[in-house]
C-alpha positions in Angstrom: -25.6 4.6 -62.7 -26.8 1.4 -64.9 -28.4 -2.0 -64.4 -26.5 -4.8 -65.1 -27.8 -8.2 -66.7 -29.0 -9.5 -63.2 -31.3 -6.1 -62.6 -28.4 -5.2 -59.9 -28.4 -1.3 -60.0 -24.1 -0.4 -60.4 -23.4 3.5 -59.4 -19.9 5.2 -59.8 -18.1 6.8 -56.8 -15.1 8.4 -56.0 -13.6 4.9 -54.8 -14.8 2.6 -57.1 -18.2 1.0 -58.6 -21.0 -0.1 -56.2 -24.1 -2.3 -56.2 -26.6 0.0 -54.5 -29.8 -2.3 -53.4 -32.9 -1.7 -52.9 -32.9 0.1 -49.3 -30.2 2.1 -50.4 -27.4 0.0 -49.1 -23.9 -0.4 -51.2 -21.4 -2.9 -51.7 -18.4 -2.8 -53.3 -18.2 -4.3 -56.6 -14.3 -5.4 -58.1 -11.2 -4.2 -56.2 -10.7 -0.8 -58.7 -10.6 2.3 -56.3 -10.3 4.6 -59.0 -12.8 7.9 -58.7 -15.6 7.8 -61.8 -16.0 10.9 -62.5 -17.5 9.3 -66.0 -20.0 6.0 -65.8 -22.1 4.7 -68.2 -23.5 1.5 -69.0 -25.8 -0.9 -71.7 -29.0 -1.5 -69.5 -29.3 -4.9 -69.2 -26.0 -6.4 -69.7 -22.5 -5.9 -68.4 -20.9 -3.5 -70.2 -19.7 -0.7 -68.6 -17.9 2.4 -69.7 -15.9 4.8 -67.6 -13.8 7.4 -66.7 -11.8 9.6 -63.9 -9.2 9.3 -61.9 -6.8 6.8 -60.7 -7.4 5.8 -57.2 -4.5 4.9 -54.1 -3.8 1.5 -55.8 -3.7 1.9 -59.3 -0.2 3.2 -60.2 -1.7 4.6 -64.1 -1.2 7.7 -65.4 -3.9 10.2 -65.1 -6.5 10.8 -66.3 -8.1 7.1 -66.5 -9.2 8.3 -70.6 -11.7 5.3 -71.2 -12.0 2.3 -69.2 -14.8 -0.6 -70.5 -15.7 -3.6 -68.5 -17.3 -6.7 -69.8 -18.1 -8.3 -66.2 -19.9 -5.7 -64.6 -17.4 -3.8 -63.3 -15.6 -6.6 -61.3 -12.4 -5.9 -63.6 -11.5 -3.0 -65.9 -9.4 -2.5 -69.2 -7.7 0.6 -70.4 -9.4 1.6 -73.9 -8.4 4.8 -75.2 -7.0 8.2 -74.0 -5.4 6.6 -71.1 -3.2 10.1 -69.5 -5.0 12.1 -72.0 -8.9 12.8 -71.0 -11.4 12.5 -67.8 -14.9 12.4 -69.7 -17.2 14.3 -67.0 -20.4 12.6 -69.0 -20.6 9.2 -70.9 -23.2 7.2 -73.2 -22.8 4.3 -74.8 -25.2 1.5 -76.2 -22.3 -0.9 -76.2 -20.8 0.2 -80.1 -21.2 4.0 -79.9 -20.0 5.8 -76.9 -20.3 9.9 -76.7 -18.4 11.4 -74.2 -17.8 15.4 -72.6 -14.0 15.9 -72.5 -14.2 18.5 -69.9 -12.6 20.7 -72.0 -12.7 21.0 -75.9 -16.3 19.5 -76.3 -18.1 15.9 -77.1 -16.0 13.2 -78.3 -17.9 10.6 -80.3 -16.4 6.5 -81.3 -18.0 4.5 -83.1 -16.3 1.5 -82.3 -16.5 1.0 -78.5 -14.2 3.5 -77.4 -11.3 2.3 -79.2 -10.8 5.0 -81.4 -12.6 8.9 -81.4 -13.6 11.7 -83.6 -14.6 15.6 -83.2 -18.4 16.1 -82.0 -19.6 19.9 -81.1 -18.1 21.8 -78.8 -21.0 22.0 -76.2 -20.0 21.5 -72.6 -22.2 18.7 -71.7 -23.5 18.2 -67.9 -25.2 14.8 -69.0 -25.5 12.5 -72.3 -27.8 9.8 -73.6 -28.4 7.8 -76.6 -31.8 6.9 -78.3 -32.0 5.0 -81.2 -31.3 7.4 -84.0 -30.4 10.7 -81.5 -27.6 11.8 -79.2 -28.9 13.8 -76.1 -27.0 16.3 -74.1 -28.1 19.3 -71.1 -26.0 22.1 -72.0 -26.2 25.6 -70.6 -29.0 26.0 -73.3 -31.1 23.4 -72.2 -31.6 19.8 -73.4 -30.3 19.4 -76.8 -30.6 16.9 -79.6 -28.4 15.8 -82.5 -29.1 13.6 -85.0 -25.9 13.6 -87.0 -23.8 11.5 -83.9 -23.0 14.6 -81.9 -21.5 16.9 -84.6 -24.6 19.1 -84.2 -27.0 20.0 -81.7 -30.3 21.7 -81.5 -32.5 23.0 -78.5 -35.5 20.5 -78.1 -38.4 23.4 -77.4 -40.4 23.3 -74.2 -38.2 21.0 -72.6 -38.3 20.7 -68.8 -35.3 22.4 -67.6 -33.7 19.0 -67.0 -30.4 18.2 -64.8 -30.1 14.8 -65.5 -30.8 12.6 -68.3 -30.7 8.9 -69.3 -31.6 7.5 -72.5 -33.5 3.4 -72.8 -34.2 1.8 -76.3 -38.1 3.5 -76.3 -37.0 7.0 -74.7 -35.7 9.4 -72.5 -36.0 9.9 -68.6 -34.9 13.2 -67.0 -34.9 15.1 -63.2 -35.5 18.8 -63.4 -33.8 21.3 -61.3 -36.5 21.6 -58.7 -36.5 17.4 -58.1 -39.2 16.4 -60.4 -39.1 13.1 -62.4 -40.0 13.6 -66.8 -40.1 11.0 -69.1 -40.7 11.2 -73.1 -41.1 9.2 -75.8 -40.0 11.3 -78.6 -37.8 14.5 -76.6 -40.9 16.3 -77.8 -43.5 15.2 -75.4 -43.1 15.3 -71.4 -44.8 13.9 -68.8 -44.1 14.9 -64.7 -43.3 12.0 -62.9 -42.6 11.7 -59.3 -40.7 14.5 -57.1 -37.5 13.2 -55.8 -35.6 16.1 -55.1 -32.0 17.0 -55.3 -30.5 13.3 -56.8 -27.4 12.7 -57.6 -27.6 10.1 -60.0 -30.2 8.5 -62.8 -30.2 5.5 -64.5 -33.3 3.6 -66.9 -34.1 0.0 -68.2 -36.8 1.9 -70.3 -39.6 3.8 -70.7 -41.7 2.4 -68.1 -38.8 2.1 -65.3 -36.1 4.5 -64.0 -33.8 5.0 -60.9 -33.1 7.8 -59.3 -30.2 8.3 -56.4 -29.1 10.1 -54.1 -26.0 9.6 -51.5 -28.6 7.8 -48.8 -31.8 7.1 -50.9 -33.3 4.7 -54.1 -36.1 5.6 -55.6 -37.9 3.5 -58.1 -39.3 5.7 -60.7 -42.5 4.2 -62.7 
């Protein structure tokens, strides 16, 4: 998920990007039907990354590779790596964009998604970007680099998070027993609400996060 420049919450499916409101309630957004297996955004603005799938209508090869939008997801372009990769996890704060290939490890650009170099080869189930750190859950744990994804190290005493999404001032995450944990630092960890099994996460920043699942919104504060 992300939040674009109107605070309208945008979550990837298997048919397309939707605006998911308040109550829970979607609407399409744009005419793509393309399956994201990959979304990430800039929180507060319209950029979007993504990646998947082509849908019924789009004739492309497959996989999508990187896709960006500037609008908000009403249109798409093709980046990079169009046929060649389906990123299963994207960050991005609108320059760098770190993704998980699926395959051979994280793939890191440092110039939008335009062109890509060799991170570590960690399967990553999620990825977010602080300033100054790369964040991924790998079957170790949470991990953090500081060297744009070439290495990783275990962050100690770390909840045993599930998902993860990365603001400007820190880090929110949902453990694998539904429990809602933000930080500042990655250090430090403070239990939130319980939410359950979500499916999604997104944050505008350390004081606000949303959490999804197929039926539900929950505001996390």
């Amino acid at each position: 998920m992300s939040v674009d420049s109107a605070g309208t919450i945008l979550a990837g499916t298997h048919s397309g990007l939707v605006a998911v409101a308040p109550s829970g309630a979607t609407t399409e957004v744009g005419t793509s039907d393309d399956d994201l297996m990959g979304l990430a955004g800039v929180s507060g603005s319209d950029v979007l990354v993504a990646s998947g799938h082509p849908g019924p209508s789009n004739p492309g090869p497959n996989p999508l590779g990187l896709r960006r939008s500037d609008d908000g997801g009403r249109t798409w372009t093709d980046r990079s790596l169009l046929g060649e990769v389906d990123f299963h996890a994207l960050a991005t704060d609108g320059t760098v964009v770190v993704g998980f290939d699926g395959t051979r490890g994280i793939r890191v650009s440092t110039d939008a998604g335009a062109t890509w170099s060799a991170g570590a080869t960690v399967a990553a189930a999620a990825l977010a970007l602080t300033p100054g750190a790369v964040w991924a859950i790998t079957p170790a744990g949470l991990e953090r680099s500081t060297d744009l994804a070439r290495t990783f190290t275990p962050v100690e005493d770390a909840p045993a998070l599930v998902l993860l999404a990365g603001t400007g001032d820190g880090l929110w995450g949902i453990d694998a027993d539904g429990y809602a944990w933000r930080s500042r630092d990655g250090a430090a960890w403070e239990q939130r609400a319980f939410v359950g099994q979500v499916e999604a996460l997104t944050a505008t920043g350390f004081d606000t996060a949303y959490a999804a699942t197929a039926e539900v919104l929950y505001t996390l504060n």
